[in-house]
N, C-alpha and C positions, 0 to 999 in steps of 0.2 A: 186394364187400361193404364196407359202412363199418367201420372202426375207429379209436378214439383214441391217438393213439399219442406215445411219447417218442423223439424224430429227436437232442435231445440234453440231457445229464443237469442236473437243475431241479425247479423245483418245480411242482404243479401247473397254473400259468399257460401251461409249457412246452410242454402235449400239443395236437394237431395228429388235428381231424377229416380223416381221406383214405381213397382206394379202396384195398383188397387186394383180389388175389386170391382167388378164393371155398378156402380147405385142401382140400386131396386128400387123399381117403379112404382112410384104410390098409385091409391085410388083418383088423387084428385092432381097430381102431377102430368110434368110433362118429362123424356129422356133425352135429354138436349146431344147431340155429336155436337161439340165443339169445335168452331173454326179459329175463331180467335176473342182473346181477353186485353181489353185496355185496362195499361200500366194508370195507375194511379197514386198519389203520396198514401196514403190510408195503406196501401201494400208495403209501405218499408217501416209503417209503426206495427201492425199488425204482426209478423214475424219476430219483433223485437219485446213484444208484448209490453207496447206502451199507446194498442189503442183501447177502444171505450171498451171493448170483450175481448176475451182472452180465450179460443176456441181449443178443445180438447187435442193434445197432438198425435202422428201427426196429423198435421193441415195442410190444404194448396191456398196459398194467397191467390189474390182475385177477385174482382165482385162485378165485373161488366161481361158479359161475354155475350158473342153471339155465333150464332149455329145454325142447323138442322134440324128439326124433329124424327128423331129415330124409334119413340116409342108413345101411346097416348094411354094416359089411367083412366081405367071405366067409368068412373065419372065424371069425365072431359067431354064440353061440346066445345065445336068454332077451329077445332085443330085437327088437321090432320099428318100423317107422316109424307116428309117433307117439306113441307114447309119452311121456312126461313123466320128466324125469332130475335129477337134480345130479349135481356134479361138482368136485370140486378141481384145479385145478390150476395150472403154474408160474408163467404169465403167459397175456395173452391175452383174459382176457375182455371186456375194454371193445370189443367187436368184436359184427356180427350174425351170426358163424358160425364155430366152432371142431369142430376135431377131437381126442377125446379115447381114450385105451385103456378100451376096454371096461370092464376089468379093474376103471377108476379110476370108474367111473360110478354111481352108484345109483338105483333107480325109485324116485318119486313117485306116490304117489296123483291118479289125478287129479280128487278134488275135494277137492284142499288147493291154495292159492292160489299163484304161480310164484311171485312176490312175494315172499312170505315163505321161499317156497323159498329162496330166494337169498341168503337171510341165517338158513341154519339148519344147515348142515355146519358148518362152521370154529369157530364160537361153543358151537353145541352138543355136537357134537363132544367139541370139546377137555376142554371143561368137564364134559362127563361123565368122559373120561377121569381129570381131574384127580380129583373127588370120589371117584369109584367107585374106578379102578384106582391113584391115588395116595397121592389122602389118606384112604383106608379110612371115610370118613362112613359114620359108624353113625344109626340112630334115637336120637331123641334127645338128640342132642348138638348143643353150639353151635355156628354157621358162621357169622364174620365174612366178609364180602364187600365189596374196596373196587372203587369206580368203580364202582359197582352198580348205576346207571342205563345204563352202556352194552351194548354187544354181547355180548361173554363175560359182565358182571358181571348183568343181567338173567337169562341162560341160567342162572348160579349159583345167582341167585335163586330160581328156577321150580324147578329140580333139588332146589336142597338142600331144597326145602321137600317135594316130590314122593319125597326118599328119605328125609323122616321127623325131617328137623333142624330147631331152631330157628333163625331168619336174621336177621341183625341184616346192616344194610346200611348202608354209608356211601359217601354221595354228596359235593356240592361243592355243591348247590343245593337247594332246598324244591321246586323244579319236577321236581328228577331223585328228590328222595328219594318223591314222591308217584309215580311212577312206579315205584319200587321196592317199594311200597307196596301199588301194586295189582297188582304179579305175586306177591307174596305175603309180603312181605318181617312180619318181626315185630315190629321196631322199627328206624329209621332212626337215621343220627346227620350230621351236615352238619359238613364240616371246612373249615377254609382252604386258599387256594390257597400251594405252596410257593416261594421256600425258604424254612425255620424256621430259627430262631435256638436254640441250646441249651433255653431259657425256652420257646417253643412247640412243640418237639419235647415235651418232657416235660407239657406242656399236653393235647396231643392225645392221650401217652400212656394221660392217665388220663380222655378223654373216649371211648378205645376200654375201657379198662377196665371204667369205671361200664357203658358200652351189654352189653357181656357175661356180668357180671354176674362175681361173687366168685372162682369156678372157674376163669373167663380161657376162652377159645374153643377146642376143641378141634382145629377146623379153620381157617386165616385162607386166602381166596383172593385172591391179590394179584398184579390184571393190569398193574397203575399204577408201581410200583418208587419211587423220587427219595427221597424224604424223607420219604415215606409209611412206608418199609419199618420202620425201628425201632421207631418208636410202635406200631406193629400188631404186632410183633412181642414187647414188654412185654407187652401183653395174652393171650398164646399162655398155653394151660396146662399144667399137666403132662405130659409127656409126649405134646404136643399138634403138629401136623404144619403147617406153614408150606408153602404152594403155590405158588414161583415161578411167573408163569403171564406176564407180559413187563414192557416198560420203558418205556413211551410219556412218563414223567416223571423218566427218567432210572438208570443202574444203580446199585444202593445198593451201599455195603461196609457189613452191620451188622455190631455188635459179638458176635463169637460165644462171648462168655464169657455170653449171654443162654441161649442152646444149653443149656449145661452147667448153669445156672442150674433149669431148668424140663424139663429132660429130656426136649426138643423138636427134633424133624426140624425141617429143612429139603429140602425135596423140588420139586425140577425137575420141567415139563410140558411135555413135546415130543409134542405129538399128531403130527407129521408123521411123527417115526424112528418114532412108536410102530405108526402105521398104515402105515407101509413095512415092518417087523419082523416083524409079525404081523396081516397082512391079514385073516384070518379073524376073529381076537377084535376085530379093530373095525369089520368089516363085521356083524357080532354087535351089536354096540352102535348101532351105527348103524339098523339094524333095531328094535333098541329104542326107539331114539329117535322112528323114524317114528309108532313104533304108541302112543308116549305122544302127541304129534301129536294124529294120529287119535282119540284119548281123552279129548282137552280134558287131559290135564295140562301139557302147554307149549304156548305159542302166540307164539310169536316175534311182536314187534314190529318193525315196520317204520315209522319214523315220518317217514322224507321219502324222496321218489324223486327224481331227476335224470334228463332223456333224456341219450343217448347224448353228444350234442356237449358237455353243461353237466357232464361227467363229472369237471371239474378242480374244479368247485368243490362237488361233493360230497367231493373227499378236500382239501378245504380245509377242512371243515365237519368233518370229521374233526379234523384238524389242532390248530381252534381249539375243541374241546374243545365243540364245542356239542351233539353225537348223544346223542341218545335210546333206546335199543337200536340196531336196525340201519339204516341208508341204503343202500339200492341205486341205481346206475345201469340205465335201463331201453334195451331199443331200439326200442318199441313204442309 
């Protein structure tokens, strides 16, 4: 089979279209044909060997993929060949064929598009996680959302709006806020690229403020980190829940006499421990998610695909801060 892979640690330029071996089918696995893998940031630390593991090389970056069933292990019920799946996992998917545990796999309808398959675990996912089981979003209430034109902040968008909140989105651009816009967003607001100076830190403070309105946000989800963090977090309200969700702009130290100030969490988002922890409650949600899917209340965007070889410069494209909700690499 083909696979993209990293021989040695770099940046996307580094990875190397070559033959593997077709994976050998476990007992309790499934042999996925792969259609397509959503680009992710975790794929440009990984290769560069600055994320949390370091996998033996080489390796294919990737960890969403969705496919086919081309093979089932003898100890598999509930699947059969053909079928349509996703799936998470550690690395691997820049490849035409992976082996995954059953366990780890989800069906697909199949007349929802692989496509978009492929860029709706990790994003949606998480992001449910976040709202629902984090930051308690009620009807009603406000949900700042930064980076809101990308992967996670679009799925935020769709959600918070689909569980009843009002969504104020902040993007980098007129091009991304009108994309936030039309996944349902309520009002946009367009910030600067960082670093801030004390002077526009407190600038943008009160450009999240006005968009929120008096009350301040009862919810902020913030996948971006850098010098974003503080300004969004001025705008938090009473007793209002702040969602670590990552750092693709760098990890903030905010001021936590803000905390105490406004009687506001702070609250971490590890969909990873959370669906290793308790697999049923997010296989639960997950389900959920399918059949909102299915219901026209979320419909993931996909706005650029890459074949398999041009796979470095989709997470370049990443990188440089251009994506649109999700980019996948395809092999098809």
């Amino acid at each position: 089979m083909r696979a993209l892979v990293s021989k040695t640690p770099g940046g996307p330029d580094t990875l190397e279209l070559t033959e593997l071996p077709t994976p050998e089918l476990t007992k309790d696995g499934l042999l996925i044909n792969i259609h397509a893998c959503g680009v992710n940031f975790p794929d440009s630390l990984i290769i560069q060997d600055r994320y949390q593991f370091k996998p033996p090389r080489p390796f294919a970056p990737g960890a969403e993929i969705s496919g086919v069933v081309a093979e089932v292990g003898s100890e598999v019920s509930g699947w059969t060949v053909g079928d349509h799946v996703v799936a998470t996992i550690p690395h691997g998917g820049y490849a035409e064929q992976i082996v995954v545990p059953a366990e780890a796999a989800f069906p697909v309808p199949k007349d929802r598009d692989l496509d978009q398959a492929a860029g709706l675990l990790l994003v949606y996912a998480t992001t449910y996680h976040a709202l629902a089981d984090r930051g308690d979003l009620k009807e009603g209430e406000t949900l700042l959302v930064l980076g809101a034109a990308g992967g996670v902040g679009l799925a935020a968008v769709e959600l918070g709006k689909a569980m009843g909140a009002r969504v104020v989105a902040a993007v980098s651009s007129e091009e991304k806020a009108q994309a936030a816009k039309n996944a349902g967003a309520d009002e946009t607001l367009i910030y600067g690229r960082q670093p801030f100076d004390k002077d526009q830190s407190k600038q943008l403070a009160k450009q999240f403020k006005q968009a929120v309105g008096p009350n301040g946000a009862d919810v902020i989800y913030d996948p971006v980190g850098g010098d974003y963090c503080e300004p969004a977090l001025r705008a938090c309200a009473w007793e209002g829940r702040y969602l670590v969700v990552g750092f693709p702009a760098g990890i903030p130290t905010p001021p936590l006499n803000l905390t105490l100030l406004k009687g506001c969490d702070i609250r971490g988002v590890f969909w990873g421990a959370h669906a290793a922890r308790d697999p049923k409650a997010n296989r639960e949600s997950i389900d959920k998610l399918m059949t909102m899917w299915s219901d026209g209340k979320i419909n993931p965007l996909v706005s650029k695909t890459w074949p398999l070889e041009q796979g470095g410069e989709a997470i370049q494209w990443l990188i440089d801060r251009k994506a649109i909700g999700k980019v996948v690499v395809t092999t098809k």
